[in-house]
C-alpha positions in Angstrom: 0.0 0.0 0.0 1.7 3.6 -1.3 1.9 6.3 1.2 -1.1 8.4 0.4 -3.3 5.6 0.4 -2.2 4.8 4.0 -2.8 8.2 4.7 -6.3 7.9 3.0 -7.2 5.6 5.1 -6.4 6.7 8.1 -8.3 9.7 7.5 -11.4 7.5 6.6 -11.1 5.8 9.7 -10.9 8.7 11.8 -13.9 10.3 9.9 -15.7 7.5 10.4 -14.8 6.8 14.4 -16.1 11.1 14.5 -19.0 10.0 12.8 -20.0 7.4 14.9 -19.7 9.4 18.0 -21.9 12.1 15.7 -24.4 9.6 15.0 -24.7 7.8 18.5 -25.8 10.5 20.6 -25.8 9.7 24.4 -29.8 9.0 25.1 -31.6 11.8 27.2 -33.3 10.9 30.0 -36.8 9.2 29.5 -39.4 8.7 32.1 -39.9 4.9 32.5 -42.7 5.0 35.7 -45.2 7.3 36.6 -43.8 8.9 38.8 -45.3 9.2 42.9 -42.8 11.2 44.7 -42.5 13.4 47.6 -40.8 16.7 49.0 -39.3 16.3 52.5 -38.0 12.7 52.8 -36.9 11.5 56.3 -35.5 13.3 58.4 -34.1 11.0 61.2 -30.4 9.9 61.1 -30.4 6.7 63.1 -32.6 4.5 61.1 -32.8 5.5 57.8 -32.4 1.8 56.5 -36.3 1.2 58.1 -37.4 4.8 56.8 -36.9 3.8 53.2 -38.5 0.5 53.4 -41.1 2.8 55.1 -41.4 5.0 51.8 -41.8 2.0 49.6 -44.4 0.2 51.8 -46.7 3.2 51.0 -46.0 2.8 47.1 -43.9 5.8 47.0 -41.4 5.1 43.9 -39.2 8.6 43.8 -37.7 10.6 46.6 -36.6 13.7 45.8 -33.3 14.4 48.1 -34.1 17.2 49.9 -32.7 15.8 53.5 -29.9 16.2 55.7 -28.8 12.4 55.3 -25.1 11.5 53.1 -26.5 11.2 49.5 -24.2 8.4 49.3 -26.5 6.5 51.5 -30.0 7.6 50.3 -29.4 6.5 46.9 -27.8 3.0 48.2 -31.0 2.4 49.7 -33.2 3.6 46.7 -31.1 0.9 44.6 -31.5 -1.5 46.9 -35.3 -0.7 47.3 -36.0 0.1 43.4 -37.2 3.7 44.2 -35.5 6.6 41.6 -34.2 9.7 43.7 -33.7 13.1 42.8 -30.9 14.3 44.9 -29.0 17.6 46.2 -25.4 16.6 45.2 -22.6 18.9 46.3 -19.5 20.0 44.6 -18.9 20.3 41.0 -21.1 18.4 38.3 -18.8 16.5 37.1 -18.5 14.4 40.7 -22.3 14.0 41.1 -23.5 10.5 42.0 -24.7 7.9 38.8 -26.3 5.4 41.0 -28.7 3.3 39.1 -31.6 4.7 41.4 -30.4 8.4 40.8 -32.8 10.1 37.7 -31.0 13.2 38.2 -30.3 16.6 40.4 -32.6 18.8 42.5 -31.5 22.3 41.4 -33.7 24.8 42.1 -37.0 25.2 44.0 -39.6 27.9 42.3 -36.5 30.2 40.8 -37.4 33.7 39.6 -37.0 33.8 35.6 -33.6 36.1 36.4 -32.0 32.5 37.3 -32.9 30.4 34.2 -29.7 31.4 31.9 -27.7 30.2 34.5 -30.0 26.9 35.7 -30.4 26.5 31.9 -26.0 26.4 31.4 -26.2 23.6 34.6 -28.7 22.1 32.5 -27.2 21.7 29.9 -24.0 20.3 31.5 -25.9 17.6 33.3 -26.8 16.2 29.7 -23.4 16.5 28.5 -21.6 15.1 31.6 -24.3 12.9 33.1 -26.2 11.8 30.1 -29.6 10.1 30.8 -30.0 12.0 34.0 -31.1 15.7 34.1 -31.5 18.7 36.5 -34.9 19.0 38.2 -36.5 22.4 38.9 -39.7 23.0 40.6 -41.3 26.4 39.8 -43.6 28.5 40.9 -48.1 28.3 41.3 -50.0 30.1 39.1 -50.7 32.2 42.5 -47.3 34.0 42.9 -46.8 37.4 42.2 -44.8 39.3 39.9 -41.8 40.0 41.8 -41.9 36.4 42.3 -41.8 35.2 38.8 -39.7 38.2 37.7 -41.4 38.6 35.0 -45.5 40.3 34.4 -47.6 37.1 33.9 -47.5 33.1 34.6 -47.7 32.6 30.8 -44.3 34.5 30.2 -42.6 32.9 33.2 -43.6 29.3 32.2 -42.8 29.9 28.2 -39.4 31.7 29.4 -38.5 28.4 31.2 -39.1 26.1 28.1 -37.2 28.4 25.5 -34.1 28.9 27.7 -34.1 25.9 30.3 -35.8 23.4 27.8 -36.5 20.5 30.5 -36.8 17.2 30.5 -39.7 17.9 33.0 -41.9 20.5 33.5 -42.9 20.5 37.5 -44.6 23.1 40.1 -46.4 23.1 42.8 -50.1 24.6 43.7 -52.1 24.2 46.5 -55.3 24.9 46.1 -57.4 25.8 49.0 -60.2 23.9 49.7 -62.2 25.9 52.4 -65.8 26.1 53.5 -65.3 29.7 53.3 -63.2 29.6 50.3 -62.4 27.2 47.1 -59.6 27.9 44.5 -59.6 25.1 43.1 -60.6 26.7 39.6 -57.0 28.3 39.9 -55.6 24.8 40.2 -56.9 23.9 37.0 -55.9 26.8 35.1 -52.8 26.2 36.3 -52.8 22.0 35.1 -53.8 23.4 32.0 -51.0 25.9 31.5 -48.3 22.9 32.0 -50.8 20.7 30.2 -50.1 22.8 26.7 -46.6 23.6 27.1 -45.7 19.7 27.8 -47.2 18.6 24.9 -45.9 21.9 23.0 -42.2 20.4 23.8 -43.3 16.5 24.2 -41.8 16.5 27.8 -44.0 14.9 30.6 -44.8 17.2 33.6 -45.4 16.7 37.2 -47.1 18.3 40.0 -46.4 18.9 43.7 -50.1 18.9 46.0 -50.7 19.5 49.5 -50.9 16.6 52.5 -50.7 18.6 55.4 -52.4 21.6 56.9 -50.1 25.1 56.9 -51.2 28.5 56.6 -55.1 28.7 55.5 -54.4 25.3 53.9 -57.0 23.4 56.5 -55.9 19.2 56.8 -57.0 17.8 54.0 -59.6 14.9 54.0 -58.2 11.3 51.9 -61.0 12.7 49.3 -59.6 16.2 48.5 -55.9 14.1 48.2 -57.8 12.0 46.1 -59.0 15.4 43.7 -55.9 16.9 43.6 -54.5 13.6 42.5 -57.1 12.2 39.9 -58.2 16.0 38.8 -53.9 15.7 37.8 -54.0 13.1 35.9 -57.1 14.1 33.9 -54.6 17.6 32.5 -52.2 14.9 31.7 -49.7 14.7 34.9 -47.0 11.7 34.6 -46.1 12.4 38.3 -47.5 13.4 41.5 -45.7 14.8 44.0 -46.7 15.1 47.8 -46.1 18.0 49.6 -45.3 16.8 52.2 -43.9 13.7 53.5 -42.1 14.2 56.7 -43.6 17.6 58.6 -40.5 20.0 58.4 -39.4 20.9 62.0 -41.5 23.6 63.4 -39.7 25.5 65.5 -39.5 29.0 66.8 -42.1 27.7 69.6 -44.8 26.6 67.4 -45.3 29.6 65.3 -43.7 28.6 62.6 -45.1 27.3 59.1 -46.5 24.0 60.1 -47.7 24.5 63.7 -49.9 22.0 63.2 -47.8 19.1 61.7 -49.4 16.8 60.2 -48.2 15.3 56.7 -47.6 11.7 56.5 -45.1 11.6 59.0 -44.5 13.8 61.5 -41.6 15.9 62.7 -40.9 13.5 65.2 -41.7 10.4 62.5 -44.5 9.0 63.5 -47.3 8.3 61.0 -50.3 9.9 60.6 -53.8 8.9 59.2 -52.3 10.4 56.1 -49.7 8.1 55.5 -52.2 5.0 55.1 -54.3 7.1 53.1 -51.8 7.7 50.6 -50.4 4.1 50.6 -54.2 3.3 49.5 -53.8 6.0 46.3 -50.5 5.5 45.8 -51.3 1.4 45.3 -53.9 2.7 42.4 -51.4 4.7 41.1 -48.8 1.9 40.3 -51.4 0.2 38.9 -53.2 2.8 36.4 -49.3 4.2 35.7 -48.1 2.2 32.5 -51.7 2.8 30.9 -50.9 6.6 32.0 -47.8 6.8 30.8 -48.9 5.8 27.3 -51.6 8.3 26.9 -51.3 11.7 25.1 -53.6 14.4 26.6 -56.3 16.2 23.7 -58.3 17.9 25.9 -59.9 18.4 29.0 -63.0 20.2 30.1 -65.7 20.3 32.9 -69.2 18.9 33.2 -71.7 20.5 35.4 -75.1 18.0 36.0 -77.7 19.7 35.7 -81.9 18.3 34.9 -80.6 18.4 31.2 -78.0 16.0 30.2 -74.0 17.7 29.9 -74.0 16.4 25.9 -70.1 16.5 24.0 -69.0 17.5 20.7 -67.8 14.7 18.4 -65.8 12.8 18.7 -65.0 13.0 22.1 -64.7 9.1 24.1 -67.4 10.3 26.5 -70.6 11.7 24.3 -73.0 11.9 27.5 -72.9 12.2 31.1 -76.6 12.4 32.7 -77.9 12.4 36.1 -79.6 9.9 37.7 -83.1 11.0 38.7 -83.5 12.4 42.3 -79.5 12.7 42.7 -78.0 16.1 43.8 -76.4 17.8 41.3 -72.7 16.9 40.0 -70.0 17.9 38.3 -67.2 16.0 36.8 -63.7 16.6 35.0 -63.3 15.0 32.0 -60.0 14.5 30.2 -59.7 12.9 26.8 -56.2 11.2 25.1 -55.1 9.2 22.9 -53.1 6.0 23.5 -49.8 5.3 22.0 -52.1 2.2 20.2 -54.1 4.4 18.4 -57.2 3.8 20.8 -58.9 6.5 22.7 -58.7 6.9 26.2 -61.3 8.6 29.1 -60.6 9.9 32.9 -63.6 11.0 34.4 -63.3 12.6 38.0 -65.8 13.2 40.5 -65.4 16.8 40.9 -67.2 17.1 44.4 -65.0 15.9 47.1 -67.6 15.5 49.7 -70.6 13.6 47.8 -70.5 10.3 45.8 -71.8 10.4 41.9 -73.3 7.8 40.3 -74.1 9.6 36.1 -75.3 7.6 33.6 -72.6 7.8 30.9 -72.8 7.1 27.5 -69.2 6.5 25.5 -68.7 7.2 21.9 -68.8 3.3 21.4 -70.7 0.0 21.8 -70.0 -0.5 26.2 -69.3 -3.8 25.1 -66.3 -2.5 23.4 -65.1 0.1 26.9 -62.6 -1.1 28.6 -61.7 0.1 32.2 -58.1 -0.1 33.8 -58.4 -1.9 37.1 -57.2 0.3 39.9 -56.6 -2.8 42.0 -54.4 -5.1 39.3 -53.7 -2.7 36.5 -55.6 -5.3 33.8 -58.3 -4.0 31.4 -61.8 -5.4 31.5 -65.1 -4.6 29.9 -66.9 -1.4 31.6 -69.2 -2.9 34.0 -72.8 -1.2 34.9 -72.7 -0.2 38.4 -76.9 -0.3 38.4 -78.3 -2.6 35.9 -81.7 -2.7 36.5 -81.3 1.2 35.7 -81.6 2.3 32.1 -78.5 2.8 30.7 -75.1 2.9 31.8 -74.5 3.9 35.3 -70.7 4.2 37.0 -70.4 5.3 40.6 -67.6 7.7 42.0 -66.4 8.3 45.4 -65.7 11.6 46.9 -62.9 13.5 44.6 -62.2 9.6 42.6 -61.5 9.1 38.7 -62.1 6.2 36.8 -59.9 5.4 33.6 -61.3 4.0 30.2 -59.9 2.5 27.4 -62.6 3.1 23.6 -61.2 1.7 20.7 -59.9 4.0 18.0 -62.0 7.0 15.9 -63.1 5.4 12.7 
């Protein structure tokens, strides 16, 4: 072989090994579970082996690393308990932890739009150095002010964070107040919605934190308004819920501080609450409902008031009719509406009133022999069962704040 074409082919070869590396692009991060996570993990130093098992006994499958504990030793329980972790890793980037269980980095909690140029240059250094793993930030409700957000409105501060940051999750937390004096729960949904469009807008999954615990004019929350925060979620889409809180942040300064009261699943001093069984119960649903969930692409959502008349929908949406039962109070539902990676259609219908059960007579866009619904309890699809048959029609009952999910096949 002559000179030149030695030199030829070395230069092929070393084209070709820069192309590889060109075409083989580390993999970004991609959500495998839907995710059921919490902010404040334990707290207590001398037996955090027991308070992990603890998390995953009540179906909890991410803890976000907010704590006081090594991180070395959080996430070598989280691999050993198959629970991801979101963790608050000192030093530089380039010595974070790459744990199996770790999906990434707690950056920032609800920054002002001032920091995203720099959370967006961390960012971006996370994907290069840590591929598959990527920096978590939590921003701001739909409630906070301008000075807040930095800039005028929500809708600016939101889009700013997708152009500049451009996550691999979109995540914030609202807490809607659920008062006898006083409901803002309308607020809430606005503020689903927002996250709802700009997810899809940038095909990244989002996830949002709700309240557990009493704190401020937040009063405790019954299992049922858990329950609507949760299900009323996943109707806008959600592919994570996030508790707020799990252990009761100390409270200090002689009981005047934020959480007088205590009271989320564990408390301050780690003993459980009647909120930690409540949310092993939801949690359990969750696994089971998550792989469907996680498959389904939101196209709309809207709300159904019950009036004498029946709440009819525009074609071709999965549900075409929800009615009330004669002599029932009047209800109102949340209705969300997807499509599932399969091509079929795909329904989740919340019970809006968290104090009442519903029990509408629906009618689906398609024979009920052919509506399937996703078994809370086992996670298997069966045909829609009537919940009254010797009522006309189709009836399906609701508890307090609860969702059901169904599966219609596709539009013809």
């Amino acid at each position: 072989m002559t000179p030149s074409c030695i030199r030829a082919l070395g230069l092929l070869l070393l084209c070709g090994s820069g192309l590889a590396q060109f075409r083989a692009p580390a993999a970004p991060f991609r959500q495998d579970r839907f995710a059921i996570g919490m902010w404040v993990p334990p707290q207590s130093r001398g037996d955090l082996a027991f308070r992990y098992q603890e998390i995953a006994e009540a179906n909890f499958n991410l803890v976000i690393g907010n704590s006081p504990l090594p991180v070395a030793d959080q996430l070598q329980l989280c691999d050993q308990l198959g629970l991801r972790a979101l963790v608050a890793a000192p030093g530089p980037v380039a010595s974070w932890p790459t744990n199996t269980s770790c999906w990434g980095y707690l950056l920032q909690d609800e920054p002002s739009a001032a920091a995203f140029p720099e959370l967006a240059q961390t960012a971006a250094e996370i994907r290069r150095v840590h591929p598959g793993r990527f920096g978590y930030i939590n921003l701001f409700p739909n409630y906070a002010n301008a000075a807040q957000l930095g800039v005028p409105t929500y809708e600016e501060h939101v889009a700013q964070f997708m152009a500049q940051v451009k996550p691999e999750v979109l995540s914030m937390d609202h807490y809607p107040r659920m008062r006898p004096d006083g409901d803002s729960r309308a607020a809430y949904c606005e503020n689903l919605e927002t996250f709802r469009r700009h997810s899809l807008a940038a095909g990244v999954p989002f996830w949002n934190f709700f309240y557990a615990l009493p704190f401020a004019d937040r009063i405790d929350p019954t299992e049922a308004q858990i329950r609507w925060q949760i299900y009323t979620a996943l109707a806008y889409g959600a592919k994570g819920v996030l508790y707020f809180c799990y252990w009761t942040p100390g409270q200090g300064n002689g009981g005047t501080g934020e959480f007088p009261k205590g009271g989320a699943l564990l408390t301050a001093e780690g003993r459980r609450t009647r909120h930690y069984g409540e949310a092993k119960r939801i949690n359990a649903e969750l696994l089971q409902l998550g792989p469907t969930l996680l498959q389904l692409t939101s196209e709309g959502v809207r709300r159904i008031g019950l009036d004498s008349a029946p709440a009819v929908a525009p074609s071709p949406a999965p549900i075409r009719q929800l009615e009330r039962v004669r002599n029932d109070p009047r209800a109102e539902f949340i209705a969300g509406s997807f499509r599932h990676a399969d091509g079929r259609r795909a329904a989740l219908l919340v019970n809006h009133d968290y104090a009442y059960t519903a029990w509408p007579t629906v009618t689906f866009d398609a024979d009920p022999t052919q509506v399937r619904e996703v078994d809370k309890a086992t996670g298997a699809e069966s045909v829609v069962v009537d919940d009254s048959p010797e009522l006309p029609g189709l009836q399906l009952s609701f508890g307090p704040g609860d969702g059901r999910l169904f599966l219609l096949p596709a539009a013809k």
